[in-house]
Steps between C-alpha positions, in 0.01 A plus 500: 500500500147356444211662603290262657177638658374197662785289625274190654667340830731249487261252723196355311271466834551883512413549109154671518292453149358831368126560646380729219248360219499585124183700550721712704744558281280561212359747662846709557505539126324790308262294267582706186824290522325187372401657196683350163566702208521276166646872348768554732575102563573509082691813557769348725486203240599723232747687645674156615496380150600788339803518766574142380471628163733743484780340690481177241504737236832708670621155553537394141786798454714385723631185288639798273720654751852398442657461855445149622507615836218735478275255285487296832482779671184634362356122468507436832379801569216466305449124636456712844247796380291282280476213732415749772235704297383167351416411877223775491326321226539193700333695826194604256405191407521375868242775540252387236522133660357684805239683263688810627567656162122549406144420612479300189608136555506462126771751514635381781589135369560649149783732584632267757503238286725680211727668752578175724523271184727740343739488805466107509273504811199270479213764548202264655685235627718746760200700532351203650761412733553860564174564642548216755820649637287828516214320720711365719816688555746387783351180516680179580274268311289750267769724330603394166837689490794576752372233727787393744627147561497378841754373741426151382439558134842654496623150669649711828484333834214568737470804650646531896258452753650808647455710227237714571574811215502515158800653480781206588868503470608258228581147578828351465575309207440150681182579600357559136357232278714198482454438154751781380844457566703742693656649150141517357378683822846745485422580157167569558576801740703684296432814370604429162255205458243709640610797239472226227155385605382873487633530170332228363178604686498822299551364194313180469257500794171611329520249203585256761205617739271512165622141399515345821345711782817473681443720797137428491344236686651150526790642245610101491188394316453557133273781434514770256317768334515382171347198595090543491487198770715663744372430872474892533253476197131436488325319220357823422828644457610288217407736177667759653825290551458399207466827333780625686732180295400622205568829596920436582497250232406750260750774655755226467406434124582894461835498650606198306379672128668835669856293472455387164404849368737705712753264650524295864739747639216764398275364698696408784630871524187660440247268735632229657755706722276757571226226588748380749546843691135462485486191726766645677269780622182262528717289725650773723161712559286203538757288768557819715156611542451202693824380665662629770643370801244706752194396243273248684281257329195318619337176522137463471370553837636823526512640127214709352500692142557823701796397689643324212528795257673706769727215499671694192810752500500862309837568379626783331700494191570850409279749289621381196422087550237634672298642253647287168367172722161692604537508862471081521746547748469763746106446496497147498321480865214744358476249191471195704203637707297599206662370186226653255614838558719643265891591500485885493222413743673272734807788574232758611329281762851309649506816785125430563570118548808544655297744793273202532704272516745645756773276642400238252559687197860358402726776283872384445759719349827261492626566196388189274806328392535501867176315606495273234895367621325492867189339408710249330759479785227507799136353410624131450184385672233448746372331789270185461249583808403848579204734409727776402829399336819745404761406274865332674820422363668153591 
């Protein structure tokens, strides 16, 4: 059963915005917390890479094992671990983007920049637009990722004039949008579409956020992060778009000289499955520290940065995910008020922000197969008009 600490009410006039400033929090947390280690941050580095390492080099025995069975056994398995430990890398270089791994930002952007392009992620460019979902979390207009449709975008009918909760039974099919046909709207229900749409959400929704900022803002209009003239871009942004191009192009240019030399099936056992238990993760950690059915989110004459990054769900993954993904997880609320701080940082001061914080500090312990089915199931939407907004299903 989920462990929710702050369940918000049901009725939006009763929702009640957190009061607390960012001053306040700050000053919950011991201050030797803030301070980065460059040795320790390459530390963790290395002991990811040498993890990844030594499971590609245990991997390239099991092609000699003569039981079929156990070959794909032991690949999948190792599609699994690596993609899972490969995740960790993935988490560092999110930490350099946030100049978390060092005081150097030469250090910062370099390491970054060879761990993200390695794993296919355009270092600057989703740097960019992941600092704006970091400034204004839980916002309606602001947020550049996770940012729910509304009633109308979603082509629903209005809502009741009677209707005064967020939480509403669903309408019948002839009240929905009269462009789908009854079949269309049947289909649509079912929980093996909606098992289907996860699916394909875990294994193709970062590239597709990355290439189309689907899920971002306005997710109907072109706009991607390989593009330097993105609307989430400045013109000061373009080298480092640019930069970031080069960057995947030249990653591509490796994997495509890797299947000449060693084969396509080489490369496709070796990286690009475990690349895609990578996303996997990325998409699963990221979509459930910020959607939930009790999770509000604001509009602009009620949102503020400090109410925004409580707006953001610790979950807790086990030791072992845990501490291979460096806390991203069950810290996450403690790394969305003060992003500069380090991971083995960030752990230590989650019980001082979570004191602070109080009812508005949101932990969830569904297990998280489990949220992700009921995030997909129940967070369909949100209300056009409204200060404070929650998440309905039709």
């Amino acid at each position: 059963m989920a462990v929710v600490e702050n369940q918000q009410p049901k009725y939006e006039r009763d929702h009640q915005p957190a009061q607390f400033t960012l001053k306040e929090i700050r000053e919950a947390v011991p201050p030797h917390l803030w301070q980065r280690s460059t040795l320790k941050s390459f530390l963790y580095l290395f002991a990811d890479l040498f993890l990844v390492g030594c499971i590609a080099y245990a991997a390239s025995f099991i092609d000699a094992i003569p039981s079929t069975l156990l070959r794909y056994a032991l690949w999948i398995f190792y599609w699994i671990v690596q993609g899972t430990v490969a995740t960790g890398v993935w988490v560092i270089g999110h930490e350099c983007g946030h100049y978390a791994f060092s005081d150097s930002k030469l250090v910062n952007n370099a390491v970054g920049y060879v761990l993200h392009t390695l794993l296919l992620v355009p270092y600057y460019s989703w740097k960019i637009s992941h600092a704006g979902h970091h400034g204004a979390t839980g916002h309606m207009t602001k947020d550049q990722v996770f940012v729910p449709p509304t009633r109308s975008q979603m082509g629903l009918p209005p809502r009741p004039a009677s209707a005064d909760t967020e939480v509403m039974t669903a309408a019948p099919i002839s009240d929905k949008a009269p462009h789908h046909s009854p079949l269309e709207e049947a289909i649509e229900e079912t929980p093996l579409v909606s098992l289907v749409k996860l699916l394909g959400i875990f294994v193709l929704g970062w590239p597709i956020y990355l290439i189309t900022n689907k899920s971002g803002q306005h997710p109907k209009a072109w706009s991607s992060h390989f593009d330097p003239f993105a609307k989430f871009f400045l013109p000061s942004h373009t080298d480092d778009v640019i930069k970031s191009d080069v960057g995947i192009a030249a990653m591509i240019a490796v994997l495509c000289a890797a299947g000449r030399v060693f084969g396509t099936a080489a490369v496709l056992k070796y990286y690009l499955v475990p690349y895609l238990v990578v996303n996997f993760w990325l998409v699963i950690i990221t979509l459930l520290q910020h959607t939930a059915p009790y999770l509000p989110h604001y509009r602009d004459t009620v949102w503020t940065f400090a109410r925004g990054a409580a707006l953001t769900i610790d979950r807790d993954y086990g030791w072992l995910l845990n501490t291979l993904h460096h806390h991203i997880a069950d810290s996450h609320v403690a790394h969305h008020f003060f992003c500069t701080m380090p991971h083995y940082n960030a752990v230590k001061a989650t019980p001082y922000i979570k004191e602070a914080l109080g009812k508005y500090y949101y932990k969830d312990d569904t297990p998280f197969l489990k949220a992700a089915w009921d995030a997909q199931r129940k967070c369909l939407f949100v209300e056009d008009e409204g200060d404070v907004v929650f998440w309905k299903t039709k």
